[in-house]
C-alpha positions, 0 to 999 in steps of 0.5 A: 554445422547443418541445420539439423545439428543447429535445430537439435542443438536449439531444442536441447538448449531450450530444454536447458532453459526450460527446465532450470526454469522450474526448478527456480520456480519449485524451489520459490514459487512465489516468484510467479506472482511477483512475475505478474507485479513486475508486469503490472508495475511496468505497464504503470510506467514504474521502476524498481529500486531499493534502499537501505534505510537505518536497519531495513532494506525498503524496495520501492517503485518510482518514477521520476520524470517530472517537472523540474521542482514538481511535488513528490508524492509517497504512497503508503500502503495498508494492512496486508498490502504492498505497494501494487496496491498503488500502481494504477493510481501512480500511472495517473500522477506520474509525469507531473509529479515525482512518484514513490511507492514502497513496500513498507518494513515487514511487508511485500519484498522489504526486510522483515526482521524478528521480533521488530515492532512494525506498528503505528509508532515504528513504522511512522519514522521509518517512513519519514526516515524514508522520505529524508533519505530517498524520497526528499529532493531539495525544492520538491514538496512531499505529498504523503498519501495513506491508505488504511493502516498506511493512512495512520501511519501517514497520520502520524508521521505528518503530526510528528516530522512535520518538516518531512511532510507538506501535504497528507492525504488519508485514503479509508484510513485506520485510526479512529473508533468508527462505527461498529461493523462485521470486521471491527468486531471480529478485530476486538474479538482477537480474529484476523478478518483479513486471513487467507488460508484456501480458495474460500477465505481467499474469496472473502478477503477479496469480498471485504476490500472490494465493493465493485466486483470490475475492480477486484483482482482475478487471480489464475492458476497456478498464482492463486495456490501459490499465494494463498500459501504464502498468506498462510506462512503470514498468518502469525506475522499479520496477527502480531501486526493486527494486535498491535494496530487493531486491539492495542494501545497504538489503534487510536494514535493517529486520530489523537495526533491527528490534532496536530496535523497543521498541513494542507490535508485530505480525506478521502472515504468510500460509503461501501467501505466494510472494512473502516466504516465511512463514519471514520470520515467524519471522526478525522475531519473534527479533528482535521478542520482545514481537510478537503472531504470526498466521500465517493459511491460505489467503491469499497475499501479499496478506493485507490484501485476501485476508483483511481481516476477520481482519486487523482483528482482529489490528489491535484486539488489538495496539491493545487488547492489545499490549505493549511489549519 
């Protein structure tokens, strides 16, 4: 073969490519964005893997390189998260602690099921189911971290399978009547806070979660289009959930089973949070005595992104320091 027939026959194989890689894109455009999660969760030294736990199938990112008998901490991520979310937090643990970061049911690639209930109570048992089946390693402690919805959900699953959880962090976490502010009482008044639906709901989504703007997501062309469209395909599932954690009998569970909670435990809060006011700090801590508290400045709702050095830290101290009630 000459050299013009191998380049012509380069270029059109490449064409090939080229255009079977825009039909798989027109055909899931998403998959642009979850390219760039892929990214992110490689660069946190993380894999990917998935499970099949009771009727869902959970995907999760990991690491396992740790310490023989070293603690294996869970992360649980919030309303409208997923288990990104964690990823620069999970870079700062890893290597000295067993990681695992799920994307909870119904949410980021995890199965959804119709008409499945993903509340507070649903969602706490599968989380200790997950932690039974996938997470446990004889010898290794579990450190359940929570962050916002995931914090009551973390609440709860640490009240209620006690012998699943040793160790429970709350990071801004959902579950007590905090102090009124903008978003709870658009949440009372039967309103998604958190909607996305263009450019603009997109931008004060982000202005909510994030107090410090060096932290908040840059989200580029073509990516920002594509996920705005896919939050509006979630506007009714992210409303059944916000009836059922926000407005129904579930929203002030895990402050009352709080109570229970006999673990070593940590509390964790931004004083800028717009999303569950600081005060919630407080209204946990009387119910959790034994709680290490850290309130930090200059970060919003989002802690785990906004200030991850500082909340590793709180991390190895209740590891290290934390007692029980």
């Amino acid at each position: 073969m000459t050299l013009r027939r191998l380049l012509k026959t380069v270029a059109l194989v490449a064409a090939v490519l080229s255009c079977g890689l825009l039909l798989w894109l027109w055909r899931e455009p998403y998959r642009v964005v979850l390219g760039d999660y892929a990214r992110q969760r490689l660069v946190a030294g993380l894999g990917r893997n998935a499970a099949q736990v009771d009727d869902h199938r959970w995907v999760y990112a990991y690491n396992d390189e740790a310490p023989a008998n070293a603690p294996t901490v869970v992360m649980v991520h919030g309303f409208t998260g997923g288990k990104e979310n964690w990823y620069l937090l999970a870079q700062r643990l890893r290597g000295r602690y067993r990681v695992f970061v799920p994307d909870l049911p119904g949410w980021g690639e995890s199965e959804r099921k119709r008409g499945a209930d993903y509340g507070f109570v649903a969602q706490n048992d599968r989380v200790a189911r997950f932690i039974e089946q996938v997470a446990r390693k004889p010898g290794s402690p579990v450190v359940l971290l929570g962050h916002s919805m995931g914090g009551g959900i973390a609440a709860l699953t640490a009240a209620r399978h006690p012998r699943d959880v040793d160790r429970v962090a709350l990071f801004n976490s959902a579950g007590v009547r905090f102090k009124d502010n903008v978003f709870g009482r658009e949440v009372l008044e039967g309103k998604n806070p958190f909607a996305v639906s263009d450019a603009a709901s997109l931008k004060h989504y982000l202005d909510i979660l994030f107090y410090d703007e060096r932290a908040k997501p840059v989200i580029p062309w073509p990516a920002d289009g594509i996920y705005i469209e896919r939050r509006k395909r979630e506007a009714g599932f992210e409303q059944s959930v916000l009836d059922k954690i926000g407005r129904g009998d579930e929203r002030f569970l895990p402050g009352d089973e709080a109570e229970r909670i006999g673990q070593p435990a940590l509390l964790l809060w931004c004083r800028q949070d717009a999303v569950i006011d600081a005060s919630a700090l407080e209204l946990f801590a009387v119910r959790l005595p034994q709680a290490q508290r850290v309130l930090l400045d200059g970060c919003g709702h989002m802690s785990v992104m906004e200030q991850p050095d500082a909340v590793a830290e709180a991390v190895d101290q209740l590891i290290a320091k934390g007692t029980p009630r």
